[in-house]
N, C-alpha and C positions, 0 to 999 in steps of 0.2 A: 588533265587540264591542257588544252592546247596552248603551243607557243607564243600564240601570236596574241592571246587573251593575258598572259603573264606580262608581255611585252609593253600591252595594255594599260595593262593596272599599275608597273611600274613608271609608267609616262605618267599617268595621271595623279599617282603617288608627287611625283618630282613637279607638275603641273599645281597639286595645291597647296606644294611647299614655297613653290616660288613664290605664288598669291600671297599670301601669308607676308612672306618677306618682304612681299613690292607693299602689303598696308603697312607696317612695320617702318619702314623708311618714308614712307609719305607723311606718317605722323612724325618723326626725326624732320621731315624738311618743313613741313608749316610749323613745326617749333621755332625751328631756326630761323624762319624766313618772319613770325611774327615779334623773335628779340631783335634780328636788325631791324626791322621797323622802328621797333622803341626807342633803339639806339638811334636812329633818325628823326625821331620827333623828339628826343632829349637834344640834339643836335643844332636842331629845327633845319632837318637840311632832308630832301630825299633824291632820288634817282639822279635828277636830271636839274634840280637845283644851284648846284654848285659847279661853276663854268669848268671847263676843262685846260689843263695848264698850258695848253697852244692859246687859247682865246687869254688866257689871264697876262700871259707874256706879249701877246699883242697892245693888251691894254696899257703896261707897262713901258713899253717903248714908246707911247707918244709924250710919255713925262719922264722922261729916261734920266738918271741924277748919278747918284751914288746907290741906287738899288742894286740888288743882283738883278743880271737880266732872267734868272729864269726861277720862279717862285713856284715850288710843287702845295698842291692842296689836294687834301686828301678829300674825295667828292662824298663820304659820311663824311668825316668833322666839319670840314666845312672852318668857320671860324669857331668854332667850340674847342674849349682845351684838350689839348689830344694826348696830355701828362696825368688827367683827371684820373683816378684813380677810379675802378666803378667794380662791382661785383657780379660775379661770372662764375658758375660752377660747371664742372668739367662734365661732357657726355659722359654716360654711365659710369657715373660716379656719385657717391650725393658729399662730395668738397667743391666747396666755395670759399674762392682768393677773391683779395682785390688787384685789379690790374689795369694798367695804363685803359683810356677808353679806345685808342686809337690800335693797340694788341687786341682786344674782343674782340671790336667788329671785322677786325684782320683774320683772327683764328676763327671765326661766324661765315665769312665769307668764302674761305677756303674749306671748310667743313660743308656750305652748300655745293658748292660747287662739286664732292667729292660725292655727296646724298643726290645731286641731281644725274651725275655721270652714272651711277650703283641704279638707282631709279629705271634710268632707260635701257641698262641693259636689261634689269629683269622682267620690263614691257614688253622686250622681243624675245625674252627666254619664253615668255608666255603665250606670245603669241605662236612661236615654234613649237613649244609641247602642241598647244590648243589644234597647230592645224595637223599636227602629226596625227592628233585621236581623230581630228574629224576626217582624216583621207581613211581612216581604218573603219572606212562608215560598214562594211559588212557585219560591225558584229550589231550596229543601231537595229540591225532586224530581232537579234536573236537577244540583245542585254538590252535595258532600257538605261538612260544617262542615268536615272537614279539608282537603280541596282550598281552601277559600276561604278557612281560615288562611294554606297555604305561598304562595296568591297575594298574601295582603299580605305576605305575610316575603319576597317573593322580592328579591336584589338581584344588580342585572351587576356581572358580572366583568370584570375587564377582562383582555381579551388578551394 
C-alpha cells in the first residue's frame, strides 16, 4: 500500500470524526440556545429588550434622589425575580436541581459560548482535513470518493 494512500485514509478517518463531532455540538448548542429562549420568554425579556445599564443610569440621573446611581440589570431577567428558583439539569447528566433563575441562564450562556467557540474550531478542522484530501487529487483518478469513504468506514468482523 503506498504512503501516501495510508496518509489518505488517515485524514479522512480524522475528517469524518471531526463531522461527527461538529453534528454533535450543534445539536448541544440549539439545545442550549432554545432553553435560553424559554428562559426569555418566562422573562418576557429578549436580546435587545432590556436597556443596557449606561442607558438605565442615564435615565436615572435626571430624577437623581436617594437612588444608587448606578443600577445593573441583568438583560435576561430583565424585571423578572432573579432568586426564582427554576429547574435545570446538568449537561450529560440526567440530575435536575432547582436553581436561582438568574445562575441558569448564567451557567446557559457560558456553556454557549464555550459550544460556539468548540463549533468553530472544528468548522476549520474541517475544512483543513477537506482541503488536505482534495490537494491529494492524484489519487481522484485512481480511488473514486466513494471507495475511500467505505475504506475508512471499513471494520473486522470477527469470526
Amino acid at each position: 500500500i503506498p504512503k501516501s494512500l495510508i496518509e489518505v485514509e488517515n485524514e479522512a478517518e480524522n475528517l469524518l470524526l471531526a463531522r461527527h463531532q461538529l453534528v454533535e455540538t450543534d445539536r448541544l448548542r440549539n439545545g442550549n440556545r432554545e432553553a435560553l429562549t424559554a428562559l426569555r420568554k418566562r422573562a418576557r425579556t429578549t436580546k435587545t429588550s432590556v436597556p443596557l445599564p449606561f442607558e438605565s443610569i442615564m435615565k436615572e440621573i435626571e430624577g437623581l434622589g436617594s437612588r444608587p446611581l448606578v443600577k445593573e440589570v441583568c438583560a435576561t431577567c430583565g424585571n423578572h425575580d432573579s432568586k426564582e428558583n427554576t429547574w435545570m439539569m446538568f449537561p450529560g447528566t440526567d440530575v435536575f436541581a432547582r436553581i436561582p433563575f438568574h445562575a441558569v441562564h448564567t451557567i446557559l450562556d457560558k456553556d454557549q459560548a464555550q459550544l460556539d467557540y468548540e463549533s468553530k474550531k472544528l468548522q476549520s478542522y474541517v475544512k483543513e482535513k477537506s482541503f488536505f484530501i482534495s490537494e491529494k487529487g492524484v489519487l481522484a483518478d485512481k480511488i473514486s470518493p466513494g471507495v475511500l469513504r467505505s475504506m475508512v468506514t471499513l471494520t473486522d468482523k470477527p469470526k
